[in-house]
C-alpha angles and dihedrals in degrees: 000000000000118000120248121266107235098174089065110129101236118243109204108123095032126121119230120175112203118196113208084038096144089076160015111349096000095054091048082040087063104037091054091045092060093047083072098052094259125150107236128201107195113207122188140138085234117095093147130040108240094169095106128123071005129137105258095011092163094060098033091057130104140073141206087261090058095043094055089039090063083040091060089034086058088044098247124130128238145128125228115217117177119237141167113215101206078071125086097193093049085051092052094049088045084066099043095055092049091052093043090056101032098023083222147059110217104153120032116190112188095188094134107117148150145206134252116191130171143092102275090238088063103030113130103232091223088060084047089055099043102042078057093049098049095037104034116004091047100052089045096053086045083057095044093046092039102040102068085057085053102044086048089056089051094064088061103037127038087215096087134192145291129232125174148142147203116245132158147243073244082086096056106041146024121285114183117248087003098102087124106046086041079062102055094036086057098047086049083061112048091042083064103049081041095057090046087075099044100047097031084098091061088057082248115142124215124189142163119228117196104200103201127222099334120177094243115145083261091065096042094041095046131068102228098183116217095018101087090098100063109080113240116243116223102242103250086070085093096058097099092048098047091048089049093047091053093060097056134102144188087265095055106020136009148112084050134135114204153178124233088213088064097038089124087016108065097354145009122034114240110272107227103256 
């Protein structure tokens, strides 16, 4: 087993908004998040459970509302504030709330993501803009609205700030009948690569975690060909990586892709849980 990691900054009082936190790896995201005494700030479109009498409707369930419940029932503190992505001015209030509550932005998670899955000869063009504005145009707008609060509280702390995002093996091979969520996947990746560099002067880390094959109602509801062979991972598998990640900064960790299954083998320490 991988030692502990003792240098890790502590978390507890930090602020981390995590956007697909209704759900899945968001919800464990921010779960795990508040374990650890962060302040979480839970974003999702879904104020009211509709998975019902659904396919998958174990793994389709959840809202904002549940995910802060088993926060407060952990004894953690957050606050849950619906937003769409694919909305700048959603993404903008997202940001406000949370100043207007926590009066700063340490930790930001852009997990929130769709599919997008059809041949590109017959691929609706609606489906097309909205899987890029979920997948690419929303996290970069979180990053433009949050960044100037974070920069702010740089100037102040030498601990700095995270940034990262979930992204999948989808980037970096052929899916069939995924051309367009590959894209997007791909362009996620490299933006944030990208912002390492731009904001490394402000001690903000920025990262790309590629989660792996995790059983999400994604994952369940969707036919990934030539990916039945990889076992699937229960989400809070990420947990260790994602509390690790958030306790980066520039200084110690940033500009990297990778994956959840390495996370003690090839990088991060484990955090004590």
């Amino acid at each position: 087993m991988p030692k502990k990691d003792s240098s890790l900054v502590s978390l507890k009082g930090k602020v981390a908004v995590v956007t697909g936190g209704s759900r899945g790896i968001g919800r464990s995201i921010c779960l795990g998040l508040s374990s650890q005494g962060v302040k979480v700030v839970v974003a999702s479109r879904t104020e009211t459970d509709t998975s019902a009498n659904t396919p998958y409707e174990k793994y389709g369930s959840g809202t904002i509302g549940d995910t802060l419940e088993r926060i407060e029932e952990q004894g953690g503190t957050g606050i849950a504030v619906k937003c769409d992505v694919s909305q700048a001015d959603d993404i903008q209030r997202l940001v406000a709330t949370t100043l207007d509550h926590f009066g700063r932005v340490d930790i930001l998670v852009s997990n929130a993501g769709i599919d997008c899955a059809s041949p590109v000869i017959d691929l609706e063009i609606e489906d097309l803009d909205r899987c890029l504005a979920v997948n690419i145009r929303g996290p970069l707008l979180l990053c433009k609205f949050a960044l100037p609060a974070m920069i702010a509280s740089d100037t102040s702390s030498d601990s700095g700030g995270s940034i990262f995002c979930i992204t999948s093996g989808a980037a970096r091979g052929y899916r069939l009948g995924r051309v367009g969520y590959s894209m997007s996947k791909a362009a996620l990746d490299r933006m944030f690569l990208s912002l390492a560099e731009e904001v490394r002067e402000h001690n903000i880390a920025v990262n790309v975690l590629s989660p792996g094959r995790v059983d999400t109602w994604m994952n369940r509801r969707g036919d990934w060909p030539g990916t039945a062979h990889i076992p699937m991972a229960e989400p809070d598998e990420i947990i260790p990586a994602a509390i690790w990640l958030a306790g980066q900064s520039a200084k110690s960790f940033t500009g990297q892709l990778i994956e959840r299954a390495d996370f003690g083998k090839t990088w991060g320490l484990q955090p004590t849980l």
